[in-house]
C-alpha positions as a Markdown table, in Angstrom:
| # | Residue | x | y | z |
|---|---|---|---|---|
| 1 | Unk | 65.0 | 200.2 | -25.2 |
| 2 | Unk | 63.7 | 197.1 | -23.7 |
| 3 | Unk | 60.2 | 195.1 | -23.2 |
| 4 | Unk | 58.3 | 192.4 | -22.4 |
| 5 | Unk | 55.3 | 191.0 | -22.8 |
| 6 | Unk | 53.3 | 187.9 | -22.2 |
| 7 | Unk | 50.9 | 186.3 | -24.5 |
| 8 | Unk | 49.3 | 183.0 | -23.7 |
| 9 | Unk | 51.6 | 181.0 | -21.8 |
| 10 | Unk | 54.6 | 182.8 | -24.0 |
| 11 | Unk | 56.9 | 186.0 | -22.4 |
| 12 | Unk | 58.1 | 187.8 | -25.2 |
| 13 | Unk | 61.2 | 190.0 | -25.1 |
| 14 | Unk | 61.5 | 192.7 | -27.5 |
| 15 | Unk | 64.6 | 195.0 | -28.0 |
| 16 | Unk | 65.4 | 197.5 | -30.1 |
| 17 | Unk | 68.6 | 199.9 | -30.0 |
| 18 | Unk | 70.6 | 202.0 | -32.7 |
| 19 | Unk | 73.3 | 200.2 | -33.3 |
| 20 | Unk | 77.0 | 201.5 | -34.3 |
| 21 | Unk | 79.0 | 201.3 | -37.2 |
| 22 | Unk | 81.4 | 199.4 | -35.4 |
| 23 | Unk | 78.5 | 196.5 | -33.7 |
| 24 | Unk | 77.6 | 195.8 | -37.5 |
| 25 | Unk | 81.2 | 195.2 | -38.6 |
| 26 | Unk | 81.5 | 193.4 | -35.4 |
| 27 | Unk | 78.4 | 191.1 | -36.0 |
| 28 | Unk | 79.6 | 190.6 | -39.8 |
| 29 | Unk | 83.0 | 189.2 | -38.6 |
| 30 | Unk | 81.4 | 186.8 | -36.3 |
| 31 | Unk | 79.0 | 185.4 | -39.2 |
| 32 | Unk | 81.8 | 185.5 | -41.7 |
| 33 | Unk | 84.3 | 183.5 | -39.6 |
| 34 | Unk | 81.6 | 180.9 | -38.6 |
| 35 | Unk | 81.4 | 181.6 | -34.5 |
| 36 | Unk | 77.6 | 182.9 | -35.1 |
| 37 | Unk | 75.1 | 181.4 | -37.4 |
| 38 | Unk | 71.7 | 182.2 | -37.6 |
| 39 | Unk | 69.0 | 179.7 | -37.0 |
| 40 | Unk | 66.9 | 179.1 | -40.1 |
| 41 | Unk | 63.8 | 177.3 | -39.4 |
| 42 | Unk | 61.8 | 177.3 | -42.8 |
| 43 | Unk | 62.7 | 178.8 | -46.2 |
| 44 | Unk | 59.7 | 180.1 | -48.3 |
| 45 | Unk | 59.7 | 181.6 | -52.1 |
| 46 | Unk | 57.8 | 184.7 | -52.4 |
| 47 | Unk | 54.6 | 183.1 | -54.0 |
| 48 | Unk | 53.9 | 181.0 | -50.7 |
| 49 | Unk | 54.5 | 184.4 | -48.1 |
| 50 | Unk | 50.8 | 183.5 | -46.9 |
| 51 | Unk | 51.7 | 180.3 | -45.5 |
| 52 | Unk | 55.3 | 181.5 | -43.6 |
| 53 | Unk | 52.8 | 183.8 | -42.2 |
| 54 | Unk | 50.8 | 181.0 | -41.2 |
| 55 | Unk | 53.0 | 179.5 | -39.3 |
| 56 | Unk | 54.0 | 182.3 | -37.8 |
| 57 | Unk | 50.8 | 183.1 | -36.4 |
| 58 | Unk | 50.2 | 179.4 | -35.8 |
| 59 | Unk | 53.7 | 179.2 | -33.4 |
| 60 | Unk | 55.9 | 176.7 | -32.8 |
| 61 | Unk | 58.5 | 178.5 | -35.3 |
| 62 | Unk | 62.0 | 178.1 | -33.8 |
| 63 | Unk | 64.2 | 180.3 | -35.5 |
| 64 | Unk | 64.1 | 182.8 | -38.4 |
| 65 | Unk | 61.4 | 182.5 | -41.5 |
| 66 | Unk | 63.1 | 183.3 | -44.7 |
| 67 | Unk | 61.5 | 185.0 | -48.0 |
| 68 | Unk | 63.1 | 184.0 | -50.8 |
| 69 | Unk | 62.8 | 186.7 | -53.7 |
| 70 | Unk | 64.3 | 186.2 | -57.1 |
């Protein structure tokens, strides 16, 4: 399933699918050997959640926000 939508001056693309067994070992190789790495933009402990969601909500985030727990 596919979808797209526009808010403010931003298009959005949303996807969402069930991936196989086989995709996740796939994707797993890829990040293990190095030829995909995610993009990090912030990382955040647990106790400051409320300002990743911040800037979230804020935009301008490039990348992935990462929670920290432990």
């Amino acid at each position: 399933m596919m979808a797209s939508a526009v808010y403010g001056r931003r298009r959005v693309r949303f996807f969402s699918g069930i991936p196989t067994h086989a995709l996740f070992a796939e994707l797993t190789r890829l990040v293990e050997d190095g030829t995909t790495k995610p993009f990090v933009h912030a990382v955040h402990p647990l106790s400051r959640i409320a300002e990743a969601h911040r800037a979230l909500e804020a935009g301008g985030v490039r990348g992935k926000l990462v929670v920290e727990i432990g």
